[in-house]
C-alpha positions as CSV (number, residue, x, y, z in Angstrom):
1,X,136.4,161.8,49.6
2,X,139.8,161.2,51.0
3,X,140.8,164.2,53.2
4,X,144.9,164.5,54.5
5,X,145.3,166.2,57.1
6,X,148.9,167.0,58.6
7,X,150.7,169.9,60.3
8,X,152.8,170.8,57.4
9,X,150.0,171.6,55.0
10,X,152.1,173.6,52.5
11,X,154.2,170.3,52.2
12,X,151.2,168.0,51.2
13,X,149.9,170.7,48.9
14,X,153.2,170.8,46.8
15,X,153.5,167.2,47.0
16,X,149.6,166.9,45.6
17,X,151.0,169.4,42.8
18,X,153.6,167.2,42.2
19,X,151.0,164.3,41.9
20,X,149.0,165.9,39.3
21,X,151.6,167.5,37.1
22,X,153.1,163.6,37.1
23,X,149.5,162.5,36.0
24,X,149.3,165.5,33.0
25,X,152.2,163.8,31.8
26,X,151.4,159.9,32.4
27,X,148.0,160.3,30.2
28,X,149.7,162.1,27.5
29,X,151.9,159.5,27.2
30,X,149.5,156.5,27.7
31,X,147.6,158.1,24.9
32,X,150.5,158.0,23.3
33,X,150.8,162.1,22.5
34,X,154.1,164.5,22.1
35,X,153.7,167.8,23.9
36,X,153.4,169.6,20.8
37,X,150.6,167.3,19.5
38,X,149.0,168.4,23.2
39,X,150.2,171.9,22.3
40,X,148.9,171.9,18.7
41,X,145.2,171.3,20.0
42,X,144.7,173.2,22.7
43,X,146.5,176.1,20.8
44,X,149.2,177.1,23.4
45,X,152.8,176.6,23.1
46,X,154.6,173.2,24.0
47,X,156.3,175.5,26.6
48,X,153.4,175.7,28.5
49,X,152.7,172.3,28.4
50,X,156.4,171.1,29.1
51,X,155.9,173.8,32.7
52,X,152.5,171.6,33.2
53,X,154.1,169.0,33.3
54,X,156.8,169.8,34.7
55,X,155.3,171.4,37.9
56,X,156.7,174.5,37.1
57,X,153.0,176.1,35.7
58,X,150.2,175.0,37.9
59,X,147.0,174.4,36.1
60,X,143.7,175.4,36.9
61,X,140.0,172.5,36.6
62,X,139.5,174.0,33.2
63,X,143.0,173.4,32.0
64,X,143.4,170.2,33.2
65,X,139.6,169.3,32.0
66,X,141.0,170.1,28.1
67,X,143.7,168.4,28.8
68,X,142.0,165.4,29.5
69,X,139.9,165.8,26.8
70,X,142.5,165.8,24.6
71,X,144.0,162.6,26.0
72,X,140.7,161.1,25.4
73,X,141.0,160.4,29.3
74,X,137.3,161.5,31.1
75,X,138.0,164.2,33.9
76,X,136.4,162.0,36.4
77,X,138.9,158.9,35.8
78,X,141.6,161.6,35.8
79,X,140.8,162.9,39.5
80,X,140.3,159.4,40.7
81,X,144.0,158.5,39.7
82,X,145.0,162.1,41.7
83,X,142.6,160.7,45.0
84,X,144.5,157.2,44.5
85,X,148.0,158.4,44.3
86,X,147.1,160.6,47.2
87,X,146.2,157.9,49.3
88,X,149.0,156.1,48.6
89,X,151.7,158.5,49.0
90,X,150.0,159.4,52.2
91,X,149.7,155.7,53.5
92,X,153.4,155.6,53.0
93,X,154.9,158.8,55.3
């Protein structure tokens, strides 16, 4: 497990935030999904998931777990991607 660690945690935690609401949004549209089609099956309002996606509604493992599900998109994979992007951004400050 990849572990950042810097003075400024707040900073990194939005930015990780950031990283995963970017992600929500990358496998919905890889799987080739509308919010409302997202909406429609987990049986909230396209609001929520535009604020998801957004950054502007932070989701919780169980959310983001459904979400994935209905993306067809296996939680595992989906945290992987988070670590990856993580690393990344973090290799480049």
């Amino acid at each position: 497990m990849h572990v950042v660690r810097t003075n400024d945690t707040r900073l990194m935690t939005e930015s990780h935030y950031r990283i995963v609401a970017h992600l929500i949004k990358t496998i919905r549209v890889e799987a080739g999904l509308k919010q409302t089609d997202v909406s429609g099956r987990l049986g909230v309002t396209q609001s929520i998931v535009s604020k998801s996606e957004s950054g502007e509604r932070r989701l919780d493992l169980l959310e983001i777990r459904a979400i994935c599900a209905v993306c067809g998109v296996a939680l595992a994979d989906f945290v992987a991607r988070v670590e990856k992007r993580i690393a990344e951004v973090s290799r480049a400050r």
